[in-house]
Backbone as numpy.savetxt, mean C-alpha at the origin, in Angstrom:
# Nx Ny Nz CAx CAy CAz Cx Cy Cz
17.87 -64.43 3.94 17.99 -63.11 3.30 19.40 -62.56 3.49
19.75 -62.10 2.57 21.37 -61.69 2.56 21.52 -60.24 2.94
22.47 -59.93 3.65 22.81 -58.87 4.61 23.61 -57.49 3.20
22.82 -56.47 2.96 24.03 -55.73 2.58 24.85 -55.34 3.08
26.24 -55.27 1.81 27.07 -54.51 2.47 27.50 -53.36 2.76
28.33 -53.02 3.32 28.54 -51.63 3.57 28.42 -50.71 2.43
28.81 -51.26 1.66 29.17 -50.45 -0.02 27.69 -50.58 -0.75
26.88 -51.30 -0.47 25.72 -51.37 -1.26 24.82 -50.47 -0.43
24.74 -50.80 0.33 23.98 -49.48 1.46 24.19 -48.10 0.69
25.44 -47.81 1.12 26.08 -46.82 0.14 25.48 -46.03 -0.85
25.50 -47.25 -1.41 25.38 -46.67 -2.85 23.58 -46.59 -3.16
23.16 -47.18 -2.28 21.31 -47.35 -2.08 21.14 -45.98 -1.32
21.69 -45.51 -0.42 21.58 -44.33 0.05 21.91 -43.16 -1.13
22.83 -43.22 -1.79 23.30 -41.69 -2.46 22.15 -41.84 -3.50
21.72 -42.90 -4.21 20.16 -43.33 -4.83 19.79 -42.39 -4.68
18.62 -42.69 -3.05 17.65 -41.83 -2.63 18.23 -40.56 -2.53
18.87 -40.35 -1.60 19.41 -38.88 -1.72 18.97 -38.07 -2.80
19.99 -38.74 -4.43 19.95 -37.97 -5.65 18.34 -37.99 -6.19
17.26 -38.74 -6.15 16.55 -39.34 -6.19 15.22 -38.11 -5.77
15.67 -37.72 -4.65 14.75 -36.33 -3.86 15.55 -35.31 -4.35
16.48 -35.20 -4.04 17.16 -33.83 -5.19 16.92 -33.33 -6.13
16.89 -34.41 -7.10 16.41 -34.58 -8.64 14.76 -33.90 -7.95
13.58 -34.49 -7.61 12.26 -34.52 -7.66 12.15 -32.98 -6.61
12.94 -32.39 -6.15 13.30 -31.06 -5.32 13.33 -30.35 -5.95
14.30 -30.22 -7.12 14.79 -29.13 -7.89 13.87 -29.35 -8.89
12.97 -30.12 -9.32 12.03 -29.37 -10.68 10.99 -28.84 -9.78
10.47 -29.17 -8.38 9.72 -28.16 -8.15 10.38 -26.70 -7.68
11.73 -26.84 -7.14 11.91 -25.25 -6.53 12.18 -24.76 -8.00
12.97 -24.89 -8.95 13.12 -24.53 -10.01 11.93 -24.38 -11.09
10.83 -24.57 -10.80 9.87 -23.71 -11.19 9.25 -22.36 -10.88
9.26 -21.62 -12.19 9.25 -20.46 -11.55 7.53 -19.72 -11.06
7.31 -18.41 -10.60 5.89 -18.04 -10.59 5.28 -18.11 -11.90
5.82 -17.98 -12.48 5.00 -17.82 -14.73 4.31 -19.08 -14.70
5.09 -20.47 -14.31 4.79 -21.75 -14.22 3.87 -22.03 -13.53
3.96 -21.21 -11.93 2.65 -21.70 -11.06 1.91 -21.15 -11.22
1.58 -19.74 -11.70 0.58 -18.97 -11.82 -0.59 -19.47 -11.76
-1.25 -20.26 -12.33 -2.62 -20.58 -11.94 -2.94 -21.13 -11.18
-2.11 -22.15 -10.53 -2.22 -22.57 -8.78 -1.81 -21.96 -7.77
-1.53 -20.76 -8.08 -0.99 -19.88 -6.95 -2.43 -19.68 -6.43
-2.68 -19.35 -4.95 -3.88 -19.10 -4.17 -3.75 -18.09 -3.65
-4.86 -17.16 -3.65 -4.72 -15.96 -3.06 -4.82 -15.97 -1.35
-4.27 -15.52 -1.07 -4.12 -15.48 0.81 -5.38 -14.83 1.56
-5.99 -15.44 2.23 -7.00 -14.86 3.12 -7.10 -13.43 3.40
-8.66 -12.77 3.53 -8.41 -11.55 3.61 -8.01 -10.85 4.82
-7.07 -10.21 5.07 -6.69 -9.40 6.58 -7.36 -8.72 6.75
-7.95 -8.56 8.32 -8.82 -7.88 9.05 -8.05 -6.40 8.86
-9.49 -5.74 8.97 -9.11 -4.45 9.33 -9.51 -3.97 10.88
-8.88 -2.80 11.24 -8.85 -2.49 12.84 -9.40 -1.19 12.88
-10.18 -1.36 13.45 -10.33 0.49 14.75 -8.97 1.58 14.96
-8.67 2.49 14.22 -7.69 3.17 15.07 -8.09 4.50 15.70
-7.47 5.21 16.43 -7.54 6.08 17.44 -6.05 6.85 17.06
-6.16 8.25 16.46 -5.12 9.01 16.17 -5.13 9.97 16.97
-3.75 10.49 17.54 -3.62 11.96 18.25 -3.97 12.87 17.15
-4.06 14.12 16.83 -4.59 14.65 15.98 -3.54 15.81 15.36
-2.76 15.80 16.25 -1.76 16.93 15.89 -0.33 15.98 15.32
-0.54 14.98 15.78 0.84 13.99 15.15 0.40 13.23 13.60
-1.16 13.81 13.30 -0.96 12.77 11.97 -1.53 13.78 10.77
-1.02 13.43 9.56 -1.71 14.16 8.45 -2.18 12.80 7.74
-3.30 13.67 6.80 -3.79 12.87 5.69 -3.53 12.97 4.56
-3.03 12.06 3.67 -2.55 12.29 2.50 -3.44 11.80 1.73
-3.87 12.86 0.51 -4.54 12.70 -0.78 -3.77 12.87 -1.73
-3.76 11.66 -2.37 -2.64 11.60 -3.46 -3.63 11.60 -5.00
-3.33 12.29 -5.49 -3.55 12.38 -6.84 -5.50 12.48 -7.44
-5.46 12.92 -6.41 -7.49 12.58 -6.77 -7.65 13.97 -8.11
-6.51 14.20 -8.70 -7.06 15.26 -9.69 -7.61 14.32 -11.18
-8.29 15.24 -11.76 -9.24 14.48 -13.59 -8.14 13.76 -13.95
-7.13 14.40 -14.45 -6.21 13.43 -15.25 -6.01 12.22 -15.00
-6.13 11.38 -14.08 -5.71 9.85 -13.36 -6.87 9.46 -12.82
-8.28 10.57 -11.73 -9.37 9.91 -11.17 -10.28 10.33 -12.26
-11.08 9.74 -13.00 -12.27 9.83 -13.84 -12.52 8.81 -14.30
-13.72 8.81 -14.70 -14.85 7.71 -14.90 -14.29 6.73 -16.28
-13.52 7.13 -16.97 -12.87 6.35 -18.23 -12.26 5.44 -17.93
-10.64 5.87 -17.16 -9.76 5.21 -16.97 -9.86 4.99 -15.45
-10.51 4.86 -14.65 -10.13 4.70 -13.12 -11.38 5.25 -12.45
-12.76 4.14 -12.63 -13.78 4.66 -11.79 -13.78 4.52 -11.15
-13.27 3.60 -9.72 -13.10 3.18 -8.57 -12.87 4.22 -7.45
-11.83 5.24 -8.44 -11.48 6.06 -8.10 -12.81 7.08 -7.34
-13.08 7.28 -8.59 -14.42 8.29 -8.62 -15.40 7.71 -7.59
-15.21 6.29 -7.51 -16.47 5.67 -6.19 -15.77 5.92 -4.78
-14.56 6.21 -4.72 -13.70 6.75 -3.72 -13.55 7.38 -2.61
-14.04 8.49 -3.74 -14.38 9.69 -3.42 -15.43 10.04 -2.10
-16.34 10.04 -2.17 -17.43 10.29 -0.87 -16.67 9.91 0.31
-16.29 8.54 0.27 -15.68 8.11 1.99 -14.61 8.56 2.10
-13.77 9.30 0.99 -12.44 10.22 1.90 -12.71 11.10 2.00
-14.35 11.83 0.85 -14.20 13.33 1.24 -14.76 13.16 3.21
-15.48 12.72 3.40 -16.12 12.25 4.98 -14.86 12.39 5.97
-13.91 11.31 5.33 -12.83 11.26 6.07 -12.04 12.41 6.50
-12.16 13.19 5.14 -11.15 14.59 5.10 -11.61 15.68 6.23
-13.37 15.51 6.13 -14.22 16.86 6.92 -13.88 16.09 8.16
-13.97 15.40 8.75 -13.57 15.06 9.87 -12.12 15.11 10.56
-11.30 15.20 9.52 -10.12 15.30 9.79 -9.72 16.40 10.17
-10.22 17.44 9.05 -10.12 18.97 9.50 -10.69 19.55 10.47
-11.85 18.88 10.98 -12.51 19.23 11.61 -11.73 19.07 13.90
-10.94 18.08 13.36 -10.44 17.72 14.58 -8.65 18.15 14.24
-8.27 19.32 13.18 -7.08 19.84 13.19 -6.26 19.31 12.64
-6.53 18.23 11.64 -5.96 16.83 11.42 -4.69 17.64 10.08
-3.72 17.73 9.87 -2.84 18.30 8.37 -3.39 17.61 7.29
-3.70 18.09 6.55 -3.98 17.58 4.81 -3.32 18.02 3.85
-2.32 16.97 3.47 -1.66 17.22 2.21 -1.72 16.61 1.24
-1.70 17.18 0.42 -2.13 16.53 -1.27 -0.88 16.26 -2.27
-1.15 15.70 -3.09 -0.36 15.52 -4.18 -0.86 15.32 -5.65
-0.15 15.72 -6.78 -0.62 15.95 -7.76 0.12 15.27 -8.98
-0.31 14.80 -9.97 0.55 14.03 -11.21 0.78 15.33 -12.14
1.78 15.09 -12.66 2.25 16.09 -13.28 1.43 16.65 -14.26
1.83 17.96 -14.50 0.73 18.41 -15.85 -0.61 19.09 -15.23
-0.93 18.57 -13.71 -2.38 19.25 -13.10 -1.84 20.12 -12.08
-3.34 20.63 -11.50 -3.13 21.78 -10.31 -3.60 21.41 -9.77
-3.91 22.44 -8.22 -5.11 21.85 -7.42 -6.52 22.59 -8.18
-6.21 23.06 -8.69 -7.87 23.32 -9.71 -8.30 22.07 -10.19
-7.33 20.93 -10.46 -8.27 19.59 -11.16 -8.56 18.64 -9.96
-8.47 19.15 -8.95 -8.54 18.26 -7.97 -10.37 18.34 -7.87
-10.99 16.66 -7.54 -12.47 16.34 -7.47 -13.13 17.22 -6.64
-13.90 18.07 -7.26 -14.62 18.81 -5.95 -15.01 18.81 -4.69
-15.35 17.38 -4.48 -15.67 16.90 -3.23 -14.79 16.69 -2.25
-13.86 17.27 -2.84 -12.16 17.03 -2.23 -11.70 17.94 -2.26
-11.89 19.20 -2.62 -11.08 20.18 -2.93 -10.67 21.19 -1.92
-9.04 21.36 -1.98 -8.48 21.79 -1.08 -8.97 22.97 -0.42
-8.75 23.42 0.76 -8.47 24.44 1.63 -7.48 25.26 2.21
-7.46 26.87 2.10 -6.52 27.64 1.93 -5.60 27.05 3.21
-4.62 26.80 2.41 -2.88 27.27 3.15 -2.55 25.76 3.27
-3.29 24.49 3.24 -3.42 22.79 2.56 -1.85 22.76 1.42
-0.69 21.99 1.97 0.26 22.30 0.96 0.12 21.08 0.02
0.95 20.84 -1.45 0.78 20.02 -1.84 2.02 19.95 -2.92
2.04 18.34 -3.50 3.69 18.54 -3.96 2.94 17.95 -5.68
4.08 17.60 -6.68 3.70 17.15 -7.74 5.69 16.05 -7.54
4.86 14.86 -8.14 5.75 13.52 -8.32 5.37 12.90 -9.05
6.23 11.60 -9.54 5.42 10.60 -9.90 5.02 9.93 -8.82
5.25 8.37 -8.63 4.40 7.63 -8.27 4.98 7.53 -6.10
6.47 8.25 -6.33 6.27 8.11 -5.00 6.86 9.59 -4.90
6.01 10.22 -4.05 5.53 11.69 -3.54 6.51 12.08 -2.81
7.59 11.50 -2.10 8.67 12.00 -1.55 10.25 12.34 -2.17
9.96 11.78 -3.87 10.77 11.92 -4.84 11.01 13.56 -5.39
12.00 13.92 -5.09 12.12 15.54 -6.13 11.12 16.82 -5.53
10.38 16.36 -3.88 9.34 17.15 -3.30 9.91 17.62 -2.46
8.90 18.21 -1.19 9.05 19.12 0.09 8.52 17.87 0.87
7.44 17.26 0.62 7.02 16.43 1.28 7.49 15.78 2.40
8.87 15.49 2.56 9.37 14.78 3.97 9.30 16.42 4.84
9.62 17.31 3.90 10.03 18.43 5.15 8.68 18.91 5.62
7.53 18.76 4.54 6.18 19.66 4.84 5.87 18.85 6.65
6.06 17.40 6.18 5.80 16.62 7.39 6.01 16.69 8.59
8.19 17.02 8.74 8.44 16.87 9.69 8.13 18.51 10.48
7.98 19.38 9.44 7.97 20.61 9.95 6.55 20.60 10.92
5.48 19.80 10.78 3.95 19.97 11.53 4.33 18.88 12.52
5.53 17.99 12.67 5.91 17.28 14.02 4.88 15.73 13.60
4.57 15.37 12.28 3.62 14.16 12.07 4.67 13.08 11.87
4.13 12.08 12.62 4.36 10.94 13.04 3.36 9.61 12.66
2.62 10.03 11.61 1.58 9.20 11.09 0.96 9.76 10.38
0.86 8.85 8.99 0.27 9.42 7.99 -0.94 8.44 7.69
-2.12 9.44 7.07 -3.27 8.04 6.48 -2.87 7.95 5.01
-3.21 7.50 4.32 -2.32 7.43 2.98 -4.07 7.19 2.23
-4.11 8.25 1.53 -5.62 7.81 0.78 -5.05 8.19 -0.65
-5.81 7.46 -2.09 -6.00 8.16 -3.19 -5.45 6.87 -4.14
-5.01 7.33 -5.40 -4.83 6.64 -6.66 -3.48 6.89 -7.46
-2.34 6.12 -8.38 -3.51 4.56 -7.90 -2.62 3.44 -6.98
-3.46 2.80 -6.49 -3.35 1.96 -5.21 -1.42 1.35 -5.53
-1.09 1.03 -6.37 -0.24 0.35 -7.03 0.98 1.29 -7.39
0.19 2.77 -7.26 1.62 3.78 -7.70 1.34 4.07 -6.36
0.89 5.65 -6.45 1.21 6.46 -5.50 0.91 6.08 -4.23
-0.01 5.68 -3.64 -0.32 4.76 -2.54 0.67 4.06 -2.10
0.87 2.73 -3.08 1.86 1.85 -2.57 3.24 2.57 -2.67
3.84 3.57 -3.40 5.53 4.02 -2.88 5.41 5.01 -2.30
4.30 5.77 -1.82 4.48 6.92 -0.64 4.27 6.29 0.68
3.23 5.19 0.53 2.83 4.63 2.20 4.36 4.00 2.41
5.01 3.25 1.63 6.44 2.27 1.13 7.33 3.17 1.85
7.54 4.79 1.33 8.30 5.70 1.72 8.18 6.15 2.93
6.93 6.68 3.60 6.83 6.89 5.06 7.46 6.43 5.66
6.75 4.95 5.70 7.18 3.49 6.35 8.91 3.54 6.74
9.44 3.57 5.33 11.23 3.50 5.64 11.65 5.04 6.37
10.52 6.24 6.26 11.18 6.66 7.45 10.39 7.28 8.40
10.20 5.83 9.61 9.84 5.73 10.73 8.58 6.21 10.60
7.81 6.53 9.92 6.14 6.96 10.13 5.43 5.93 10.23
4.02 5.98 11.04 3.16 4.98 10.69 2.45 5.28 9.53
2.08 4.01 9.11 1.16 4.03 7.77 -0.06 3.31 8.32
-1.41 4.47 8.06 -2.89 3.85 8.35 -3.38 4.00 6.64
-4.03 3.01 6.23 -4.31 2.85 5.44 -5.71 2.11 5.34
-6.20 3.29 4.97 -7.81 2.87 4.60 -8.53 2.05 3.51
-9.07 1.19 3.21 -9.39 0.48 1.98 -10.03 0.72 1.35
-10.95 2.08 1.88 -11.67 2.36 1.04 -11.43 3.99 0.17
-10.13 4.39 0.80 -9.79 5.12 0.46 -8.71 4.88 -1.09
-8.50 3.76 -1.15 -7.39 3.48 -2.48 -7.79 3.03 -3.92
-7.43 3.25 -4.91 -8.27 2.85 -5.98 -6.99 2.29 -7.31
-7.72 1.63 -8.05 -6.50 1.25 -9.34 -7.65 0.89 -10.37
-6.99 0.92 -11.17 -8.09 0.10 -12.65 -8.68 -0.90 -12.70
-7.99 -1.43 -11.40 -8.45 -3.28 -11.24 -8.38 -3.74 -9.45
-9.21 -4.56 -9.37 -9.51 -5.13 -7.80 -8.12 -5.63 -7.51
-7.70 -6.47 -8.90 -6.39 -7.13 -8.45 -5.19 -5.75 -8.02
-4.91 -5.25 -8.74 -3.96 -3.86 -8.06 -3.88 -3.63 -6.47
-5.76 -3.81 -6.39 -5.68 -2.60 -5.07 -5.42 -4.20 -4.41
-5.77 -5.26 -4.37 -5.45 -6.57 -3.36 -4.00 -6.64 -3.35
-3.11 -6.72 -4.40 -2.24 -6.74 -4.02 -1.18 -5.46 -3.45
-1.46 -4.32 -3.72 -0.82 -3.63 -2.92 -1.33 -3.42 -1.47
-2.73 -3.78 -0.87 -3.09 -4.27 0.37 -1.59 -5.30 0.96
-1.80 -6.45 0.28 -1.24 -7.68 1.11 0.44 -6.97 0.70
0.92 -6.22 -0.22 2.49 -5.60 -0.37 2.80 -5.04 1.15
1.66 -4.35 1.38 1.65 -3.47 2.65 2.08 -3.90 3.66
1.29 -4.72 3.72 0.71 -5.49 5.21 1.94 -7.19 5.53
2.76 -6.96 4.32 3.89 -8.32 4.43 5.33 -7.75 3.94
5.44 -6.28 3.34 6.59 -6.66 3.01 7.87 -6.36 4.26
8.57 -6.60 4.10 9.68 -6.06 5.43 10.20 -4.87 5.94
10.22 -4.74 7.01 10.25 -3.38 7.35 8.76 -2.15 7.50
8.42 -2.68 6.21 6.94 -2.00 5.76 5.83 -2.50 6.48
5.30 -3.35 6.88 4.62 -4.17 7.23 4.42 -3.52 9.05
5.72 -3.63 9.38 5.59 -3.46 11.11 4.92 -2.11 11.07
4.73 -1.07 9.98 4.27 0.15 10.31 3.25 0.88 9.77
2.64 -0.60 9.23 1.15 -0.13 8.43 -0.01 -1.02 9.82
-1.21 -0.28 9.18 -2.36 -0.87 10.01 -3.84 -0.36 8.72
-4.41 -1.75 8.29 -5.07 -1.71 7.90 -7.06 -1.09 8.31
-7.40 -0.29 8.04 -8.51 -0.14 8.47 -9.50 0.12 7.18
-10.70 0.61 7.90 -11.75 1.62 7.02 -11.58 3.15 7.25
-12.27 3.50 6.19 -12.53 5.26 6.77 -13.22 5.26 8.04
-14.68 4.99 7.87 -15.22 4.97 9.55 -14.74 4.28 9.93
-13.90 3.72 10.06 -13.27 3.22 11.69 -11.85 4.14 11.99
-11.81 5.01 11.57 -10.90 6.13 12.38 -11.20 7.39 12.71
-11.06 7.08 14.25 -11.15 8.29 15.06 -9.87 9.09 15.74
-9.91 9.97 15.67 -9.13 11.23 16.06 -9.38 11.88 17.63
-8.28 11.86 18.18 -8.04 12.22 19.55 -7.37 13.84 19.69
């Protein structure tokens, strides 16, 4: 058997090399549009027990007014409802701040009855992230909160860029699952897993339920 030479080696090596390169780059160079249907959705993340001081956290209800929560366009919403109003009486009940927010065009008069505010309860109007063109960072820092629960609709707007916004400054984000709603399961899953992975954001969320938060 004959020995290669140095130069054939060579050139048998830059082969393979180009060879995996070539068979590298049509898969990284495919884009998500391409994988889309083999993409797999990621396991579901547990949710946790939390335990809040009561004077360091408010609850935010974002947008639960007719125009955006009703039975047409966004029933989920409307199924929502019961486990934050629960959440809310308990909240108040242990001193908890409740602030609301509103889509433009409504008041707190369109806000769901079962939800409906209580005197001196402040509340801002935005689009989709609530700390845009508001009072909202100041309503916050002025009550000394250091953690917000982030409840309401929809999961994909206001949810995902106000919990997004806390997050970048220094608040915790508790986020209830059964408190969030969108037009579609897929919305609210993926602004779950946005939460819970993106950078920065991620270290300062904690996924739970409504009953599983208690107040200290």
């Amino acid at each position: 058997m004959k020995k290669r030479t140095p130069f054939k080696s060579a050139v048998l090596s830059l082969f393979v090399v180009c060879f995996v390169a070539v068979g590298a780059g049509a898969v990284l160079g495919e884009t998500v549009i391409d994988a889309w249907q083999s993409i797999r959705t990621p396991p579901a993340p547990a949710v946790k027990q939390v335990v809040l001081d009561s004077a360091t956290t408010a609850l935010l209800l974002l947008d639960f007014n007719r125009q955006v929560c009703n039975n047409e366009s966004r029933p989920r919403c409307i199924a929502s409802i019961p486990a934050v109003a629960k959440l809310a009486d308990r909240a108040r009940s242990s001193k908890v701040a409740v602030v609301y927010s509103l889509t433009a065009g409504s008041s707190m008069g369109d806000v769901a009855a079962m939800l409906a505010p209580k005197a001196g309860e402040p509340a801002v109007t935005s689009g989709p992230d609530k700390f845009l063109g508001t009072d909202l960072e100041k309503i916050l820092k002025e009550r000394g909160i250091t953690t917000v629960i982030v409840t309401g609709t929809a999961a994909h707007g206001a949810v995902l860029n106000t919990a997004s916004g806390s997050a970048f400054r220094g608040l915790k984000v508790i986020l209830p699952v059964d408190g969030l709603s969108a037009e579609t399961l897929y919305a609210e899953q993926y602004t779950v897993w946005h939460l819970l992975n993106a950078p920065r954001v991620s270290a300062q969320t904690t996924l739970t339920r409504s009953d599983m938060i208690t107040f200290k």
